[in-house]
PQR file with spaces between the fields and no chain letter, atoms N, CA, C, O and H, PARSE charges and radii, in Angstrom:
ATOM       1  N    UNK     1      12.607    1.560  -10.050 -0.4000 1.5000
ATOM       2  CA   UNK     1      11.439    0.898   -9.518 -0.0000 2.0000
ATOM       3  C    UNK     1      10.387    1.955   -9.183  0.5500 1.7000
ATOM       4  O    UNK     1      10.763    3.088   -8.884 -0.5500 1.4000
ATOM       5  N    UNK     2       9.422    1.723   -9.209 -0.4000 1.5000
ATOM       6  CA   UNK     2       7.934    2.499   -9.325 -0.0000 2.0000
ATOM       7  C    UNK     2       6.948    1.584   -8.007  0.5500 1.7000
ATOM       8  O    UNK     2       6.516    0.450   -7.800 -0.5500 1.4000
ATOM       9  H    UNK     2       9.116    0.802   -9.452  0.4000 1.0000
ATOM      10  N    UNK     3       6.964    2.612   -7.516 -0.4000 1.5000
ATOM      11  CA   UNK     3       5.929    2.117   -5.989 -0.0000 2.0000
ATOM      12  C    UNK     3       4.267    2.576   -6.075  0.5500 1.7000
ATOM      13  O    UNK     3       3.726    3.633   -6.400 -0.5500 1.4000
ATOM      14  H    UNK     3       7.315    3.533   -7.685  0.4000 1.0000
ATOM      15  N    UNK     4       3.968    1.827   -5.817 -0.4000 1.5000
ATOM      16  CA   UNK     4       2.152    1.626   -5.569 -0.0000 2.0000
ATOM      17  C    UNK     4       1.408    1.877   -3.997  0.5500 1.7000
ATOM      18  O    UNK     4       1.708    1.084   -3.105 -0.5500 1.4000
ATOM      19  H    UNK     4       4.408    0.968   -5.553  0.4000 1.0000
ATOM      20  N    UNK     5       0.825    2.552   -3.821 -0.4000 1.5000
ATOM      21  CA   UNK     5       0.193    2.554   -2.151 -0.0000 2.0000
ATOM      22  C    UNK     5      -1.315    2.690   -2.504  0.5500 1.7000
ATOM      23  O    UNK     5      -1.828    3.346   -3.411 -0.5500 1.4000
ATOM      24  H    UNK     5       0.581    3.196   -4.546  0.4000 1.0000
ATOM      25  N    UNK     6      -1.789    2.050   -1.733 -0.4000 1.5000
ATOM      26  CA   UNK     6      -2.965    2.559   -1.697 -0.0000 2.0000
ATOM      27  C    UNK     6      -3.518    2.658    0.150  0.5500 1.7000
ATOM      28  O    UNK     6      -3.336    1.632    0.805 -0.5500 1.4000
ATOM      29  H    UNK     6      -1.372    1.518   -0.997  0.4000 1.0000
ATOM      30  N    UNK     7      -4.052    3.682    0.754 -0.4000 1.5000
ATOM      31  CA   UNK     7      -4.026    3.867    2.246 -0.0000 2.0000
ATOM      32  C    UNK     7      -6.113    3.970    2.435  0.5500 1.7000
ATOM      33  O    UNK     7      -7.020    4.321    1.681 -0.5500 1.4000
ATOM      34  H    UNK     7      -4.200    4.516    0.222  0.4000 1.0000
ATOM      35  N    UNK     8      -6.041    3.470    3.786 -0.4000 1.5000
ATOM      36  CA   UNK     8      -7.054    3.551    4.283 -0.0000 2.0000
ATOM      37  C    UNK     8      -7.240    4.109    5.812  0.5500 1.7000
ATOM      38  O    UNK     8      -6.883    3.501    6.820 -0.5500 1.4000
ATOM      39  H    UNK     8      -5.305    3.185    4.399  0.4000 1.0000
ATOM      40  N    UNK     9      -7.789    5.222    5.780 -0.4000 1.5000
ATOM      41  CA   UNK     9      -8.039    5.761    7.259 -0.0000 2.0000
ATOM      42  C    UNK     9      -9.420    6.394    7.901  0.5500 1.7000
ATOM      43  O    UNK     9     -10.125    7.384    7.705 -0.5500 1.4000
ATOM      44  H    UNK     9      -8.079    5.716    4.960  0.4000 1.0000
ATOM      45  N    UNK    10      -9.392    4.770    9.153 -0.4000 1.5000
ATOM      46  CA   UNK    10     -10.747    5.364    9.674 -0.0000 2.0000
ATOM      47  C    UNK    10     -11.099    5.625   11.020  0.5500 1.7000
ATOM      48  O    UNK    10     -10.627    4.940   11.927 -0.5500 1.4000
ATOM      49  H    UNK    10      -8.819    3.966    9.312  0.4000 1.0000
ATOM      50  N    UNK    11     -11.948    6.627   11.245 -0.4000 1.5000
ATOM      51  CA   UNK    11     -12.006    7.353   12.836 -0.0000 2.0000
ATOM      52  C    UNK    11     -13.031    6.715   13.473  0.5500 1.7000
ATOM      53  O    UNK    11     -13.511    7.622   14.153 -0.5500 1.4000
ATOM      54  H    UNK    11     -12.332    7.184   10.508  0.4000 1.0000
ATOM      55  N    UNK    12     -13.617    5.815   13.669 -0.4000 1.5000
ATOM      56  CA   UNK    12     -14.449    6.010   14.366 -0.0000 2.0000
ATOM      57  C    UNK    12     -15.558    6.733   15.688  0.5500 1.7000
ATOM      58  O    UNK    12     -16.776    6.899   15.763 -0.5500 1.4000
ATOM      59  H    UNK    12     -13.228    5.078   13.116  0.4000 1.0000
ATOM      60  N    UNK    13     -14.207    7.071   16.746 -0.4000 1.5000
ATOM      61  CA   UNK    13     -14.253    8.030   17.701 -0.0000 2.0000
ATOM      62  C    UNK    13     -13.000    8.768   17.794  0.5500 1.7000
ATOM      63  O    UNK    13     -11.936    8.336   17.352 -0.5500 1.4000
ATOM      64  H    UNK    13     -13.218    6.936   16.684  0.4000 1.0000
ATOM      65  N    UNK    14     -13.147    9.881   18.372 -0.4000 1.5000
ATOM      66  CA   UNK    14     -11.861   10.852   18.784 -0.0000 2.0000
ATOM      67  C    UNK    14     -11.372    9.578   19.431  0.5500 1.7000
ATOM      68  O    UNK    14     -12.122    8.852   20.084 -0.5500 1.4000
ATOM      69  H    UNK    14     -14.012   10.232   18.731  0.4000 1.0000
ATOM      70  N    UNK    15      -9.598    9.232   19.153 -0.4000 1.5000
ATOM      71  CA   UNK    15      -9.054    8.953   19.812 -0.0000 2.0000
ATOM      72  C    UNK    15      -8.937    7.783   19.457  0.5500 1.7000
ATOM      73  O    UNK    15      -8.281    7.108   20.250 -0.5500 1.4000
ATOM      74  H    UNK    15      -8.989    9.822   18.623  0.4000 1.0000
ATOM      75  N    UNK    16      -9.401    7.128   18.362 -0.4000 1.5000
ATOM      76  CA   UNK    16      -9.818    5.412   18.150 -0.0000 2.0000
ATOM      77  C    UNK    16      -9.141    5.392   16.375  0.5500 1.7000
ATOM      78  O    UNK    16      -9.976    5.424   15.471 -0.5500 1.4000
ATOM      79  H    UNK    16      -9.934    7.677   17.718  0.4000 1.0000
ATOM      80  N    UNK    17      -7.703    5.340   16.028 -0.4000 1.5000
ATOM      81  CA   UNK    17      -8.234    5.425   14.168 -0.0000 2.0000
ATOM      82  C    UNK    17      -7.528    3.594   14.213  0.5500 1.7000
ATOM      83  O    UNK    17      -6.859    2.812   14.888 -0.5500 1.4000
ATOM      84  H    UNK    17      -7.025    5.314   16.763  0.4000 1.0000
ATOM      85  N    UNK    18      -8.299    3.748   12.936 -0.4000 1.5000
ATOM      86  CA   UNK    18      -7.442    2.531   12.211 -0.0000 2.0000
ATOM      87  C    UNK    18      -7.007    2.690   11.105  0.5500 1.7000
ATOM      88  O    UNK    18      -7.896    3.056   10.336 -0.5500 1.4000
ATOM      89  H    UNK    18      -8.843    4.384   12.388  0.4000 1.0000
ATOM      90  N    UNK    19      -5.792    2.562   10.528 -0.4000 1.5000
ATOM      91  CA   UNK    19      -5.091    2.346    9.145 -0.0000 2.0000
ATOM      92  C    UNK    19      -4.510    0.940    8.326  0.5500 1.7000
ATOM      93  O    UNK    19      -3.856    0.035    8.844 -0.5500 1.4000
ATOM      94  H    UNK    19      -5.070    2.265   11.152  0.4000 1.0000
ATOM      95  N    UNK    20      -4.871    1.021    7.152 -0.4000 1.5000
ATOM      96  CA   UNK    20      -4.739   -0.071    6.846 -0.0000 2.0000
ATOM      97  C    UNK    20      -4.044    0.333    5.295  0.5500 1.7000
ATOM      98  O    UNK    20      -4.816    0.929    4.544 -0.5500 1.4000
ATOM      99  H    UNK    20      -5.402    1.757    6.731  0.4000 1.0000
ATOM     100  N    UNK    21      -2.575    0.038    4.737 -0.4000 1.5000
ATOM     101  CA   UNK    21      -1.828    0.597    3.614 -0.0000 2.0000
ATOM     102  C    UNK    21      -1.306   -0.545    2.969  0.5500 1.7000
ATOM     103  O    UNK    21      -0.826   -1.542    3.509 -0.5500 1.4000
ATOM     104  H    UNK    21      -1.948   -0.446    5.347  0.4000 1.0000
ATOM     105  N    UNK    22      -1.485   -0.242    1.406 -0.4000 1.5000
ATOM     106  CA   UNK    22      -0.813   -2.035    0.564 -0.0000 2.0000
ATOM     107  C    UNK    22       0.349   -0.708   -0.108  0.5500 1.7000
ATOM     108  O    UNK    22       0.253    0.514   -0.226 -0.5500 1.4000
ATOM     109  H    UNK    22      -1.875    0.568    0.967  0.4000 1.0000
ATOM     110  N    UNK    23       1.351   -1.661   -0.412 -0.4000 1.5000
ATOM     111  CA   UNK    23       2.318   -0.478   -0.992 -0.0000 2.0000
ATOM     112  C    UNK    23       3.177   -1.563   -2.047  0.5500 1.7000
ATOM     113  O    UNK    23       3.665   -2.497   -1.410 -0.5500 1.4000
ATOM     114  H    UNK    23       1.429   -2.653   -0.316  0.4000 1.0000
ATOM     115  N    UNK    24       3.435   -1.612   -3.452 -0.4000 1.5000
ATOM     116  CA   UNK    24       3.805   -2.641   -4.243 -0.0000 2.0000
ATOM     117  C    UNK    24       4.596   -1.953   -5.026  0.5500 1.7000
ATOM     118  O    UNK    24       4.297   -0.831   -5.436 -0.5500 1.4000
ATOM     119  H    UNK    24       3.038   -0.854   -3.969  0.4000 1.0000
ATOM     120  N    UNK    25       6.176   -2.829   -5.439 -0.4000 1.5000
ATOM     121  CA   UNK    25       7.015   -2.110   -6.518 -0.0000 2.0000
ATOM     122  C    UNK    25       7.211   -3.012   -7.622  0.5500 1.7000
ATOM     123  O    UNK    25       7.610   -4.162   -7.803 -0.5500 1.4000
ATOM     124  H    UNK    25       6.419   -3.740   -5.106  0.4000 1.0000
ATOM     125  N    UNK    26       6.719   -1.922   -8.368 -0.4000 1.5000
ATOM     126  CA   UNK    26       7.481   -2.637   -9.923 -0.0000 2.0000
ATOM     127  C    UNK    26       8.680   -2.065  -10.593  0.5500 1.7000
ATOM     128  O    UNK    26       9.235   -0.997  -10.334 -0.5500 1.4000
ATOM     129  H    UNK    26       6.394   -0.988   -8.221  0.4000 1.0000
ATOM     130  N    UNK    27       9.009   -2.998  -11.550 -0.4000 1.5000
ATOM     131  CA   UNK    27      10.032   -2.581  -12.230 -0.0000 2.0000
ATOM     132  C    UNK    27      10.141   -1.223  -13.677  0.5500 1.7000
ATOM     133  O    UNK    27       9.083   -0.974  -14.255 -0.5500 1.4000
ATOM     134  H    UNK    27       8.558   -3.865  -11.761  0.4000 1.0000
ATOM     135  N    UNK    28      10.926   -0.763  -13.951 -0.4000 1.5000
ATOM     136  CA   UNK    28      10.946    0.794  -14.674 -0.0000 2.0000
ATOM     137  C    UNK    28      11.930    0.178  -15.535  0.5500 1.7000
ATOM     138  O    UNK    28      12.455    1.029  -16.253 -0.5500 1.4000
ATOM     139  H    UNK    28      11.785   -0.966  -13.482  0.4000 1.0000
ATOM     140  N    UNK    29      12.540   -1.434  -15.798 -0.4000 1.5000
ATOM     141  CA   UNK    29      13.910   -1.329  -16.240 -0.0000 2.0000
ATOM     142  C    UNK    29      13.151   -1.914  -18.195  0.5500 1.7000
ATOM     143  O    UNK    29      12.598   -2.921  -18.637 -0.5500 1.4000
ATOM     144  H    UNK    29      12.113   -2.125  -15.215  0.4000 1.0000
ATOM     145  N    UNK    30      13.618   -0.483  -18.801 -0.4000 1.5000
ATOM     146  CA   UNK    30      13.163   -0.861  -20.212 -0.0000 2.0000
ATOM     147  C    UNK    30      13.456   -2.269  -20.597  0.5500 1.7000
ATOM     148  O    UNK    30      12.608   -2.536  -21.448 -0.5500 1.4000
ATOM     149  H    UNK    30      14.067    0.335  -18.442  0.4000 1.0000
ATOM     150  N    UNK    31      14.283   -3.399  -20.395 -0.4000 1.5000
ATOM     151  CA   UNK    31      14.363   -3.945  -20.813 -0.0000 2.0000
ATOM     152  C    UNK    31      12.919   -5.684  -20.584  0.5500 1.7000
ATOM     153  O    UNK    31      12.414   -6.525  -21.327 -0.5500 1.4000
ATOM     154  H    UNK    31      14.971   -3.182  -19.703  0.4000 1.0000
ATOM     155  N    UNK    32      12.876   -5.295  -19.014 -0.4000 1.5000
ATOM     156  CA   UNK    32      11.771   -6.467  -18.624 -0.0000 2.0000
ATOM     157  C    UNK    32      10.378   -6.543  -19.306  0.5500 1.7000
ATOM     158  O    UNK    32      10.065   -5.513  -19.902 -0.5500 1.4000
ATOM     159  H    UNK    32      13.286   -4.612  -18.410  0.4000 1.0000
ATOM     160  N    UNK    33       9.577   -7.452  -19.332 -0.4000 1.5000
ATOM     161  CA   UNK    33       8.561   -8.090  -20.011 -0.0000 2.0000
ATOM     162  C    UNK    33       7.058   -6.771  -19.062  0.5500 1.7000
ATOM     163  O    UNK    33       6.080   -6.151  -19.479 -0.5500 1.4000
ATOM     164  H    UNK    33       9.831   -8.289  -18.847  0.4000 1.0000
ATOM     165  N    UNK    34       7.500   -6.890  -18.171 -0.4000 1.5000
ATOM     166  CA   UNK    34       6.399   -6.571  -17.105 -0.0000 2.0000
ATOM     167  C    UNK    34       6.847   -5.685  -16.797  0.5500 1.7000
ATOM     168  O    UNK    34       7.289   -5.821  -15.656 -0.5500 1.4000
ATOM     169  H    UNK    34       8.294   -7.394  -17.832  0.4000 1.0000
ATOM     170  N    UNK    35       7.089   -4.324  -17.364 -0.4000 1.5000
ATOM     171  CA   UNK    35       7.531   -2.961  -17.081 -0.0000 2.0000
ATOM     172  C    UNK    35       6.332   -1.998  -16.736  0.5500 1.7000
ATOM     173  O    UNK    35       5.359   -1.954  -17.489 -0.5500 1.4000
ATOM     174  H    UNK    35       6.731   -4.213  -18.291  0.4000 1.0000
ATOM     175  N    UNK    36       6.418   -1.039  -15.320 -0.4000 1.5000
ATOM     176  CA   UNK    36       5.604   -0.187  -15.681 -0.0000 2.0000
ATOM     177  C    UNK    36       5.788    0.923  -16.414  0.5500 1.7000
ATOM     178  O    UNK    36       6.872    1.449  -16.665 -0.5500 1.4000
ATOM     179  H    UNK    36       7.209   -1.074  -14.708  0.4000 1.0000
ATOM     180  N    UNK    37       4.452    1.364  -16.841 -0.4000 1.5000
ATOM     181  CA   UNK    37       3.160    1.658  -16.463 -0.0000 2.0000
ATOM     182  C    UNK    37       2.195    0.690  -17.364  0.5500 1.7000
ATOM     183  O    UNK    37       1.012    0.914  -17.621 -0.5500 1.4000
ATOM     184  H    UNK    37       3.571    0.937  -16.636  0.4000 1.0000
ATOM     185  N    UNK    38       3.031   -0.528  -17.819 -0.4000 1.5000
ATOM     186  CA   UNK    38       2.049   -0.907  -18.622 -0.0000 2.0000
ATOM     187  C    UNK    38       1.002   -2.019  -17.861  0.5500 1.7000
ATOM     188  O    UNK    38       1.330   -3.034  -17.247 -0.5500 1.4000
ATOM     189  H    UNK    38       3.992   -0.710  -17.610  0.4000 1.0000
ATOM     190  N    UNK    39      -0.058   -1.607  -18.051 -0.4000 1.5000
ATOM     191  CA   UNK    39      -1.157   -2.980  -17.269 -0.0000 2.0000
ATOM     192  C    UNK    39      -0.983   -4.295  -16.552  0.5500 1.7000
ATOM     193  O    UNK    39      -1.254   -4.815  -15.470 -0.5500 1.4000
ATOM     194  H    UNK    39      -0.325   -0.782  -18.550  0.4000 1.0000
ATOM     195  N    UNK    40      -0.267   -4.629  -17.943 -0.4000 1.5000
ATOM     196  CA   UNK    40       0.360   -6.139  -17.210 -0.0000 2.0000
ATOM     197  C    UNK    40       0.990   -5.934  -16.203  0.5500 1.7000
ATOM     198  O    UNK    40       0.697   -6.503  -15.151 -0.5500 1.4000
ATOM     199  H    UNK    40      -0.047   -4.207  -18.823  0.4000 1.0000
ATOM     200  N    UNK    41       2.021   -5.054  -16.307 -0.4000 1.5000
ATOM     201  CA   UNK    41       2.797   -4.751  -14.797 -0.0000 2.0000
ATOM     202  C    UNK    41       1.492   -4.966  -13.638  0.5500 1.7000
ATOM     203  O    UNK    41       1.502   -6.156  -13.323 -0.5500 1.4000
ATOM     204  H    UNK    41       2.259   -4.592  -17.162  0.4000 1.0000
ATOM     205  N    UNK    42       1.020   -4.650  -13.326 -0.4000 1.5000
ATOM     206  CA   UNK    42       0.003   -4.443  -12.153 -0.0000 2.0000
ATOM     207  C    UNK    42      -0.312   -5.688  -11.505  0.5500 1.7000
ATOM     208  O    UNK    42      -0.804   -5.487  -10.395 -0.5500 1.4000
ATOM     209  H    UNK    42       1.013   -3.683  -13.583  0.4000 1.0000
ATOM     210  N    UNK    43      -0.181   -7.139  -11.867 -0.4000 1.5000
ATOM     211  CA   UNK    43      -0.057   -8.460  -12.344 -0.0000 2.0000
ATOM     212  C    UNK    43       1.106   -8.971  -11.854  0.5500 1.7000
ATOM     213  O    UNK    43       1.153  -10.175  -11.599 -0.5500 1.4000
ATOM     214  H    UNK    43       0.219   -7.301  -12.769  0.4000 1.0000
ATOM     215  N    UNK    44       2.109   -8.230  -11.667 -0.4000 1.5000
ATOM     216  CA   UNK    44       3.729   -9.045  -11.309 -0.0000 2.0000
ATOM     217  C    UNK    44       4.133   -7.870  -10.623  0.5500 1.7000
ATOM     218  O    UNK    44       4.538   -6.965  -11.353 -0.5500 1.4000
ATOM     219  H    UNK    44       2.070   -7.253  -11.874  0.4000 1.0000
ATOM     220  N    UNK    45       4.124   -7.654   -9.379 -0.4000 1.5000
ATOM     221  CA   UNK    45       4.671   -6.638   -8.274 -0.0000 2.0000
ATOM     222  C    UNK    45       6.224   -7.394   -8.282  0.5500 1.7000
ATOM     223  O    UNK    45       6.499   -8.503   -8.738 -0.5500 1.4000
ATOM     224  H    UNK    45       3.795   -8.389   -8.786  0.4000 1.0000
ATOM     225  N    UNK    46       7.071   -6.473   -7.665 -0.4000 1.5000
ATOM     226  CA   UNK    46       8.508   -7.291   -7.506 -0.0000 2.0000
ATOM     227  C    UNK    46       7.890   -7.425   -5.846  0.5500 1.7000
ATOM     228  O    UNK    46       8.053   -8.502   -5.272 -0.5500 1.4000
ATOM     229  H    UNK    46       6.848   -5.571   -7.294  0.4000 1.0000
ATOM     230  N    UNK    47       7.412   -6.655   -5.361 -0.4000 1.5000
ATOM     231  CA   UNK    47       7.509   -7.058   -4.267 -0.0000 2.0000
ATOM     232  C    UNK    47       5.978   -5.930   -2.962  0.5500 1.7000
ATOM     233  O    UNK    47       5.667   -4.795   -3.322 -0.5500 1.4000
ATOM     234  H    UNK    47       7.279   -5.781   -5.827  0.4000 1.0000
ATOM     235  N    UNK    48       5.406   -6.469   -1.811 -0.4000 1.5000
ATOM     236  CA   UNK    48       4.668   -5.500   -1.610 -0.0000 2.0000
ATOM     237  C    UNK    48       4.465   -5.565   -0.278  0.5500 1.7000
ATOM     238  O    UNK    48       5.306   -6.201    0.358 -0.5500 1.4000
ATOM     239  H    UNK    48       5.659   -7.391   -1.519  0.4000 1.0000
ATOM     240  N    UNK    49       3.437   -5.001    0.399 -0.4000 1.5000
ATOM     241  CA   UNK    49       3.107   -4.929    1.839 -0.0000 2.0000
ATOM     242  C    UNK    49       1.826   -4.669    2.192  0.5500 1.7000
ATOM     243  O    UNK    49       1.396   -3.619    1.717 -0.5500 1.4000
ATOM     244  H    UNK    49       2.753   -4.485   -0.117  0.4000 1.0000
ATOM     245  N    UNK    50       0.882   -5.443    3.047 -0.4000 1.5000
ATOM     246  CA   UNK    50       0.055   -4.838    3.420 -0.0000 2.0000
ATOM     247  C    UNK    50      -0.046   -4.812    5.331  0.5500 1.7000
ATOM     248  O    UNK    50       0.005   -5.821    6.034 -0.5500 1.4000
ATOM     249  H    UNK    50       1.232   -6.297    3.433  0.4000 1.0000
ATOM     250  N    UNK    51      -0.181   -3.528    5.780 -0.4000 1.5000
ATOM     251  CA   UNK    51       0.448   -3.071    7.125 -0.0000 2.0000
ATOM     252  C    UNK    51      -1.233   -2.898    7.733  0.5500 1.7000
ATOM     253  O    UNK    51      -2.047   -2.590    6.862 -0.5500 1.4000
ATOM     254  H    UNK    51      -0.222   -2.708    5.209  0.4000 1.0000
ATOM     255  N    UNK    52      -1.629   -3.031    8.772 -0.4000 1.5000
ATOM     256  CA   UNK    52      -2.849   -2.720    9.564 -0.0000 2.0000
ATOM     257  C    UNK    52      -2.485   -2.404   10.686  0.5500 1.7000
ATOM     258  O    UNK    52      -1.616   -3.020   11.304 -0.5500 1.4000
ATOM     259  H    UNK    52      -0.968   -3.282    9.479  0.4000 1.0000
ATOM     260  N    UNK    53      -3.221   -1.189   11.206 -0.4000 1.5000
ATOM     261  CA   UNK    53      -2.698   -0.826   12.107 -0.0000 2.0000
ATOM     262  C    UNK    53      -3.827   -0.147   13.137  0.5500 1.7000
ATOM     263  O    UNK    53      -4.350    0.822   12.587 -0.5500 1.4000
ATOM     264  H    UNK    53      -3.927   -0.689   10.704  0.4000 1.0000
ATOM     265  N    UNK    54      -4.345   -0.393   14.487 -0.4000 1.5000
ATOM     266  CA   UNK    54      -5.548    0.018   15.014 -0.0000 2.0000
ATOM     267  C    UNK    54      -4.849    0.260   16.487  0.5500 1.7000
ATOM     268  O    UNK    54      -4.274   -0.605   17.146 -0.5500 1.4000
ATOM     269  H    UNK    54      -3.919   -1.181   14.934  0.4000 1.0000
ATOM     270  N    UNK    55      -5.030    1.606   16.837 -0.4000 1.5000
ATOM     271  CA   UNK    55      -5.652    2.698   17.946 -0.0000 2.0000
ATOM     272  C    UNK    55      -6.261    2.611   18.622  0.5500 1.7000
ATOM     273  O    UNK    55      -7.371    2.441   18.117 -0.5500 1.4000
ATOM     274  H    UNK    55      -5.497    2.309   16.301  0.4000 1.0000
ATOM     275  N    UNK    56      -6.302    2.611   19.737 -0.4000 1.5000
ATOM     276  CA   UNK    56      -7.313    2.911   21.121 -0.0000 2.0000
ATOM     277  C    UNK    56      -7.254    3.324   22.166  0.5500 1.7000
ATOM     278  O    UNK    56      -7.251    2.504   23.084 -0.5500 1.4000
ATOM     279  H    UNK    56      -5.400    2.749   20.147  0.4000 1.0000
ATOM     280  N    UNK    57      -7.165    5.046   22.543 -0.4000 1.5000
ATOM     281  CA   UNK    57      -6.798    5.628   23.525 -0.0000 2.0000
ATOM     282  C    UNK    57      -7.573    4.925   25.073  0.5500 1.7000
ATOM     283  O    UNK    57      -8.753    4.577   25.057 -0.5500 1.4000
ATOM     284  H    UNK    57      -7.168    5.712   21.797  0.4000 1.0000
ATOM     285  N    UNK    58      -6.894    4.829   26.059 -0.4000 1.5000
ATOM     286  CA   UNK    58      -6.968    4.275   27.439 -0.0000 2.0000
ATOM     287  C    UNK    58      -7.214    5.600   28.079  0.5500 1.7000
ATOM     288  O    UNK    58      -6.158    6.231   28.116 -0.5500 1.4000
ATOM     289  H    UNK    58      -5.935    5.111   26.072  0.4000 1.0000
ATOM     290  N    UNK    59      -8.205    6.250   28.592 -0.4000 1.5000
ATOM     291  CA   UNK    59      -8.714    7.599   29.045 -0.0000 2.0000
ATOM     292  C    UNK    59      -9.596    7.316   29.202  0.5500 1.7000
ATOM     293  O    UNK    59     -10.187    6.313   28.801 -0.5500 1.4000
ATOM     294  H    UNK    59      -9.063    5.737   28.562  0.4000 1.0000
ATOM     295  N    UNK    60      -9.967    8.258   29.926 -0.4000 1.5000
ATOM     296  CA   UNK    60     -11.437    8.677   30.614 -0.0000 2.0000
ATOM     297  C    UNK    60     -12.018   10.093   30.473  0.5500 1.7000
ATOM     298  O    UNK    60     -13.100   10.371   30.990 -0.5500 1.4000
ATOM     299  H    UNK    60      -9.487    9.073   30.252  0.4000 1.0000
């Protein structure tokens, strides 16, 4: 299986980030229809995630 991420990270202030990551697997098995690296694959994930995640330090 062959994994996909793509990540996002942003600061706004010291102390403040937000992240936001999609992460998707396909299949490598020569025999399936929808194998990567081929295009179509990109189209039929076996499976994926998208995680968000936001920061905010409590300080003074």
């Amino acid at each position: 299986m062959r994994c996909w991420c793509i990540q996002f990270h942003w600061i706004p202030t010291i102390g403040d980030d937000v992240f936001a990551v999609w992460n998707s697997g396909f299949t490598t098995d020569p025999d399936a229809p929808w194998r990567f690296p081929r295009g179509r694959a990109l189209a039929h994930p076996l499976n994926g995630a998208l995680v968000i995640k936001a920061v905010h330090r409590l300080a003074q």
